[in-house]
N, C-alpha and C positions, 0 to 999 in steps of 0.2 A: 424561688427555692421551694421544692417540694417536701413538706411536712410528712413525716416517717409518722401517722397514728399508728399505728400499733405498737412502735417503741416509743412513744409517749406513753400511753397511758401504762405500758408494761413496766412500772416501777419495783415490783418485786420478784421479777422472774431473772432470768441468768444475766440481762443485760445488755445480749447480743441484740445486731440491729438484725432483724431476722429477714426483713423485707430486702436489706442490702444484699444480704449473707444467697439471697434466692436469687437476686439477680443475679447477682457476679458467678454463682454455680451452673445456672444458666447461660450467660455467656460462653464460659467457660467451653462447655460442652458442645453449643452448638456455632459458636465465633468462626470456626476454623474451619469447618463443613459450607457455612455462609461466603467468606471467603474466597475457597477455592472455585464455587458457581461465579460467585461476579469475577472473579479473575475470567471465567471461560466466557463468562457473558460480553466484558471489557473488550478481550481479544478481539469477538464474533465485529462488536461493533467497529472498531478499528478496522479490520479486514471490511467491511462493508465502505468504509469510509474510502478505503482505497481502492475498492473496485468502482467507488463514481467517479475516483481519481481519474483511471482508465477508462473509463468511459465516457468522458467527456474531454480526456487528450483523441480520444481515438475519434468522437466525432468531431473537432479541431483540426484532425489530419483528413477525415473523409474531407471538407471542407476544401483545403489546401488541393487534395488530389481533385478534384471538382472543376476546381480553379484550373489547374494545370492543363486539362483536356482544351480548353479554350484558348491559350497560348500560340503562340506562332513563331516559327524560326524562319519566316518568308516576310519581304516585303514587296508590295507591288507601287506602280507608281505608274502616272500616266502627264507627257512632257506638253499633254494638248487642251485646251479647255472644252477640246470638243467631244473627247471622252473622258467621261464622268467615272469613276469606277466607284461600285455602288455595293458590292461584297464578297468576299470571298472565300473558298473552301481550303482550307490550311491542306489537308489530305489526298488533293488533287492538282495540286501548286505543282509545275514544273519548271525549274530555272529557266530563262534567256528572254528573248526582248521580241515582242510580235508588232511590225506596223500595220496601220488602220489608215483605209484614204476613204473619207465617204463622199459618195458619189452624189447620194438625193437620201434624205431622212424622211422616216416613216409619217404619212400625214393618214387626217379623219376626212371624210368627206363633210364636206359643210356645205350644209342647202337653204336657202334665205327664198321663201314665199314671202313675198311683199304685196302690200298697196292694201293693206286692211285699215279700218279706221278705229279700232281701239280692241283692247283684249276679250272685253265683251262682248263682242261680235257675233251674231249668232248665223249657225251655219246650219247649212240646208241637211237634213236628217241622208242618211246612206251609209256606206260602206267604203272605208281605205285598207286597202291589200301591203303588206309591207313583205317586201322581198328580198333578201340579201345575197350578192354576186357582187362582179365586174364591171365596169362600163370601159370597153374598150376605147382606143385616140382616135377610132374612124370621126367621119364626117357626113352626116349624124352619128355621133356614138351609141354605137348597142350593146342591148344589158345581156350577161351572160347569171344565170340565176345559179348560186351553191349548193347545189345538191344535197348535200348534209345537213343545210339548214331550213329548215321548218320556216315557211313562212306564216306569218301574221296577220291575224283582219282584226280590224278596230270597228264597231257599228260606233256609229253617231247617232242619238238618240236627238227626237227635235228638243227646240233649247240649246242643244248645247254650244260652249261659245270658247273661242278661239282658247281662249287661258285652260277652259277642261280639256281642249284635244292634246294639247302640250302635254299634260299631266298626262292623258292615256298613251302618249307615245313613249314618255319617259318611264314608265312601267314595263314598259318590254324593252328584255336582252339586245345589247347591242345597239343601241341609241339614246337618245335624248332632245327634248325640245323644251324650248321656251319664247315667250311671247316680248318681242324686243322695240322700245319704241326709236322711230328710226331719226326722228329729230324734226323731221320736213313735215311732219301732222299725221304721219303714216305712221303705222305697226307692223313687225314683220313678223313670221312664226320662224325661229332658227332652228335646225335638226341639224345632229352631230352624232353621226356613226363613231363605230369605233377605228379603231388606227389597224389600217392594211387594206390593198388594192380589194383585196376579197369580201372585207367588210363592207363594199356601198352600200347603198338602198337605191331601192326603186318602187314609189308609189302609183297605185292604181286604184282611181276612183271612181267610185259609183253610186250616182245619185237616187234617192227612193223616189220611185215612179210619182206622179200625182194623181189627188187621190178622183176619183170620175165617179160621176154622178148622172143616172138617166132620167129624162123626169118626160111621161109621154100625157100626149092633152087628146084631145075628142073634137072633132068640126060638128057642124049640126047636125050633120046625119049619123053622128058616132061612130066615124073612121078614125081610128087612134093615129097619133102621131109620136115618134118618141123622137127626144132631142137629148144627143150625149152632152154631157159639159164635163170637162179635165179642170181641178182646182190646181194649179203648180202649188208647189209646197215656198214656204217661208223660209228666207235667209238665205246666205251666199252657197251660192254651187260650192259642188267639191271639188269641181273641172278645174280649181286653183289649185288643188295639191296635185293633178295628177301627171307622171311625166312619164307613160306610156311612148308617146312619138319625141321626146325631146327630154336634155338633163339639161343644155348648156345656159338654160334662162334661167334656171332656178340654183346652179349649183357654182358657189360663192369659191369653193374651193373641192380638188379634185381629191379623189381617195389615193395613197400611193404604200408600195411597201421601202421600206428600208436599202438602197443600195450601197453596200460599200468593198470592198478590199480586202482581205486579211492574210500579208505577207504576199500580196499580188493575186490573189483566186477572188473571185468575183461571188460574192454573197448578197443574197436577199432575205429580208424577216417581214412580219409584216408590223414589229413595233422597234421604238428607238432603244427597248430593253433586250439586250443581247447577254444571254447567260452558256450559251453552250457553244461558244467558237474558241478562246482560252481554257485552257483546264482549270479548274479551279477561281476563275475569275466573273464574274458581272460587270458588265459595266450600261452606262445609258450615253447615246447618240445626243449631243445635246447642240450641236451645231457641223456645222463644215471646214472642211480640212484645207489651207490654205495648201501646205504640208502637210506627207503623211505622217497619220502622231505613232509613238511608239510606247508601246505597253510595259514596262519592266518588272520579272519576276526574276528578285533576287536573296540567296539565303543570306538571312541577318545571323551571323555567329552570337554578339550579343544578347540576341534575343534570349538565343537557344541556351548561353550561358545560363543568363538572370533564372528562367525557366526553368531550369532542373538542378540550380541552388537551388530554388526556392522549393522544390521538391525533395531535396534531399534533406533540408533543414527541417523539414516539416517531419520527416522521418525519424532523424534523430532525437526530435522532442519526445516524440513515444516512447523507442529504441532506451532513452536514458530514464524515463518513468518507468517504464518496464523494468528495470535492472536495479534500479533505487527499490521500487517496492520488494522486488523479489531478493535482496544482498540477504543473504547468510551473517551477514556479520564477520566475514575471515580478515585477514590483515588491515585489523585497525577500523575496516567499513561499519558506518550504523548497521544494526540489522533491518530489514524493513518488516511491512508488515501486513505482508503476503508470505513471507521467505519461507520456502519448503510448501507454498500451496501450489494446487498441479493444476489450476490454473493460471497461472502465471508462466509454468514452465511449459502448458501448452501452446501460450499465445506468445512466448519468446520463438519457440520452436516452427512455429507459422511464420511467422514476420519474416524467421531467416531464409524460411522458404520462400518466403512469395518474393525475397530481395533475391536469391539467386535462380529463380526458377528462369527457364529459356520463354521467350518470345515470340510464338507461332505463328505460320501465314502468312508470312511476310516476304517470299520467297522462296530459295532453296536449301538457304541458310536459317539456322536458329538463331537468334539474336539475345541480346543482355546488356543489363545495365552496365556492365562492366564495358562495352564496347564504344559507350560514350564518359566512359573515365570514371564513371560510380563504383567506387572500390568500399571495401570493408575493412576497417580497422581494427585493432588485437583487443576493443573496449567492446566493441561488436557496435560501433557507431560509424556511418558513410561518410566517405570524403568527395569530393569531385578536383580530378585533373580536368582545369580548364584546358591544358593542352592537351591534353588528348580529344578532349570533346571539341575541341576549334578542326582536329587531325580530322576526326568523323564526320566532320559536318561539311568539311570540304571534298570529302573522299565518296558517299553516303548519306547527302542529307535527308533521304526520305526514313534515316531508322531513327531520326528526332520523332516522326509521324506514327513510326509501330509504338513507341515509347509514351505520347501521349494521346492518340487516338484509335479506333475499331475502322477496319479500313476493308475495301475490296477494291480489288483489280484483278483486270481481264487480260489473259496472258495469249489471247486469239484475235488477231486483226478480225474485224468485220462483228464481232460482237464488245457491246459494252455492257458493265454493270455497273448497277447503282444502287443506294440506297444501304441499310445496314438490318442483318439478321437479328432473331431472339436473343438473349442473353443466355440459353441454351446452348444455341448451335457453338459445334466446336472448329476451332482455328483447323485448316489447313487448306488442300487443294482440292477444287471439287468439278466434276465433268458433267457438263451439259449436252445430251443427247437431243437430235431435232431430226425427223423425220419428213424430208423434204416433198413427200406426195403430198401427208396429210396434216402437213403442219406440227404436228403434236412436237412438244419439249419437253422433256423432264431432268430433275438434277438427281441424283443418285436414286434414281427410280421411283421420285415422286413427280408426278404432273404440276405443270405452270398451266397460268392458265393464259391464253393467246388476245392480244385484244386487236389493235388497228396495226396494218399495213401500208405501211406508206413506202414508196418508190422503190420497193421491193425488199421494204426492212420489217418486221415485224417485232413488235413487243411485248414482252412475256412480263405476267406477274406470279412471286411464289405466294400462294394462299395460305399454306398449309405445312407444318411443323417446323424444325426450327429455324429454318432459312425461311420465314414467311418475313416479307418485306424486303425483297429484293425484287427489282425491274431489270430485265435482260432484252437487248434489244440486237438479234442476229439477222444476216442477211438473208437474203432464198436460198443459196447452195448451200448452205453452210449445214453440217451432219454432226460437228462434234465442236466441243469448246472447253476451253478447262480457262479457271481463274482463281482466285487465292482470296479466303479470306481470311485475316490478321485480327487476334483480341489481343490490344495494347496491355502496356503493364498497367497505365490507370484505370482502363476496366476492368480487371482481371484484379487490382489493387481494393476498387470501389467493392467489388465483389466480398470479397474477405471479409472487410472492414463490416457491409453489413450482416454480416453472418455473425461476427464479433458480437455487434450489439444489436443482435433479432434477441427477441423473447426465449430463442431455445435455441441461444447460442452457449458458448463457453463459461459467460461473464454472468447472462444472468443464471444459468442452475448453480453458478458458485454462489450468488446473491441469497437462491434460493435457501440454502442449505446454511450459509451464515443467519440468515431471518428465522428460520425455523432452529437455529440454536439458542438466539437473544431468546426466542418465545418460549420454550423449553426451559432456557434456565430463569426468565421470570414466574414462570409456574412453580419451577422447584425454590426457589426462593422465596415466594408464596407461602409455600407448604411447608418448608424449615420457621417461618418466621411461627405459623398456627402450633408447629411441633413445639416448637422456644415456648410460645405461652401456655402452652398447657403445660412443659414442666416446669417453668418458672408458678403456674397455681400450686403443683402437685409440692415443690418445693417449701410454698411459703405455709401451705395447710400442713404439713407434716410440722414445721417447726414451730405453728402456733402452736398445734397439741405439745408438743415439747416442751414448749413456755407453760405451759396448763399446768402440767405436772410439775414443773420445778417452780414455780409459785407456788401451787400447792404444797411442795416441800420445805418450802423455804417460810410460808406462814406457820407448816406445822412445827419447823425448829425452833421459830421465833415464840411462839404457845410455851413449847418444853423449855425455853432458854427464862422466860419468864417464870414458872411455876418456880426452875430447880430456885432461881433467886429468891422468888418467895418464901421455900422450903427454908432455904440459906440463910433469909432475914430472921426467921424464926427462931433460931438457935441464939 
């Protein structure tokens, strides 16, 4: 309880509690003013509250559309254990059923130098040449050398010994070795190229000369005599790796490329990893075909259902946050507490576009959600007709693909594209100009840049603006080429969403402006509170003096009420 001193000891003054009488007058005056700040303060904060609301539904949704781009309304399947299938591009899937007969799988050339007597071994100082080409089936077989590939020399320093030459062949591209013991008291060195006829090797060795020494003497009459002497050098020749005139002694197993089939055309690779003979498929050679095996790519409706509920549900989460915060309060609704902020009605206004906007690139038609049954309701929340979207999937299923991925295709036999443009470049059709004297290509009159030429295909990379990251790969006659490229609705979706919630999007300059009003009205409620105390001083000093005076009138009455009695006694 707080003790009122001054209306304690004020025993003879009017009585009032004057210290009360100052607060409550103060109050009074500035109660109402204080009030109406934290009301505006209350608000700001509440609206902040709800903009993390939304921005944490909206990164929930980016999330969800994220998700969806990895989806797939295809499955593939393969009836053989001898193709593997190892990955696939959802975007480049094309329905039906491809067979595979493999003929001979891609092998390494294995080469086994044997009859050493431990890994330690030390070998005669020189030089091995490593070469990589062909060894043709003649009899002797001869090396034909790859041109493109740079060969290698290894020096052999003295000392070194079987176990270090492994290590320095396993350092260079394209092979491998190690020191193997063979069981019988011997040690082998084994090298293992890579997998394809073109990958063999061919070593060629060369021993360091020895080192010679002259040493000349004198007869009695001082006719000099000089005598050479040659020291051979230490350790085993290197005439054991080299296979100049001969592979067939040293090589365990032969180099081969891949033969197999595909729907009856006859294919070569030179590894068991085959990515570019399906569309959209990988798979690995991992054996032999009794039977030819059959590939199946086929659209899964289900998928595509589960898929784009799950996108439309993700939509509607927002869609109905959005609507709750921003209700007016009309029939019956809470109001929210956003309602009538014009960010809210900007970012309703967005949503409904980026839900009806068309789907570019993808052909000659514009596409929409609507065309796989994504309809809008009178709440402004989405439905999905699964029958309609089983109708488009079987009519169309590559517009499941403009729907959740960024896609190119090539609308010119004899040219392909690949790969995917800036987040810049815009959807639609774009023409490939190629100047068949001098090579040159460009896409709407920017330059690609040319690289290898192979059996008269050449491939082109974009460097430079917003189609950089696309590979084109057209034949020699070819002068013109058009091909399409598609920005699905979840990139075009993802896009928004980060624009939503960048630093100088929509949400946060509302953020901005609500923080800069809490700060605003804590300052002004600061300075009411310093205004309150000093008239709550000016109040209470004005009523002491008050009290002063009428103390002092009230001793002075009490003096005169005494004397008259005296007076009065006297009679």
């Amino acid at each position: 309880m707080v003790t009122d001193i001054i209306g304690t000891l004020n025993t003879g003054g009017s009585g009032l509690n004057i210290s009360q009488l100052a607060e409550d007058l103060t109050n009074a005056e500035y109660s109402v003013k204080k009030s109406i700040v934290q009301k505006r303060s209350d608000s700001a904060e509440l609206s902040m509250t709800a903009i993390d609301r939304i921005k944490s539904q909206l990164t929930s949704l980016q999330g969800s559309v994220e998700n969806a781009t990895t989806s797939s309304a295809t499955t593939i399947s393969s009836d053989s254990a001898a193709i593997v299938l190892t990955a696939e591009q959802s975007d480049k899937l094309v329905a039906g059923t491809t067979t595979i007969e493999v003929e001979q799988m891609a092998q390494p050339q294995v080469l086994a130098f044997g009859g050493f007597t431990g890994q330690n071994e030390v070998l005669r100082a020189g030089t091995l040449t490593i070469e990589f080409g062909a060894w043709d089936d003649g009899e002797p077989s001869a090396f034909t050398a790859d041109t493109s590939k740079t060969s290698q020399t290894i020096t052999i320093a003295e000392g070194t010994t079987l176990s270090d030459l492994a290590e320095q062949m396993t350092e260079i591209d394209g092979m491998a070795a190690s020191v193997i013991d063979v069981g019988d008291g011997t040690f082998s060195l084994g090298v293992l190229a890579d997998y394809g006829r073109q990958n063999a090797i061919r070593i060629t060795a060369t021993d360091a000369p020895g080192e010679t020494t002259e040493t000349t003497t004198f007869d009695l009459l001082g006719n000099p005599t000089t005598t050479t002497t040659t020291t051979e050098p230490t350790g085993t020749s290197l005439a054991a790796f080299d296979m100049t005139d001969q592979v067939e002694d040293v090589q365990a197993q032969a180099a081969a490329n891949a033969k197999f089939t595909v729907n009856g055309i006859s294919i070569t690779r030179a590894s068991n990893e085959v990515e570019d003979v399906i569309p959209g498929v990988s798979f690995n050679i991992a054996g032999y075909t009794g039977v030819p095996a059959t590939v199946t790519v086929a659209v899964n409706t289900d998928a595509a259902k589960s898929a784009m509920q799950d996108l439309v549900d993700a939509f509607n989460s927002s869609i109905k946050l959005i609507k709750e915060l921003g209700s007016r309060g009309f029939d019956g609704s809470e109001k929210g507490d956003l309602a009538g902020d014009p960010s809210i009605s900007t970012l309703k206004r967005q949503m409904e576009s980026l839900i009806s906007n068309g789907i570019e690139g993808y052909g000659d038609r514009t596409l929409y959600l609507a065309d796989v049954g994504v309809r809008t309701e009178r709440d402004g929340t989405l439905s999905l007709d699964q029958n309609a979207l089983e109708k488009a999937m079987e009519e169309t299923p590559e517009i499941f693909e403009a729907i959740m991925r960024d896609g190119v295709k090539s609308n010119t036999a004899g040219m392909t594209v690949s790969g995917l443009p800036s987040s810049s470049a815009t959807a639609g059709r774009y023409t490939v100009v190629r100047d068949p004297l001098t090579g040159d290509a460009s896409i709407n009159g920017v330059g690609m840049t040319a690289g290898d030429t192979e059996n008269g295909v050449t491939t082109y990379t974009m460097n430079f603006g917003p189609l950089k990251g696309l590979t084109i790969t057209m034949e020699a006659a070819m002068e013109t080429a058009t091909f399409d490229f598609g920005r699905s609705f979840t990139s075009t979706a993802s896009s928004q969403i980060e624009d939503w919630l960048s630093n100088n999007g929509t949400l946060a300059r509302r953020e901005d402006v609500f923080s800069d009003q809490i700060a605003d009205a804590a300052l002004e409620l600061e300075n009411l509170d310093a205004d309150a105390e000093a008239r709550r001083s000016y109040y209470l000093t004005r009523f002491t003096q008050m009290e002063m005076v009428v103390t002092q009138l009230n001793s002075t009455g009490d003096y005169l009420t005494s004397l008259v009695d005296a007076w009065n006694a006297q009679d």
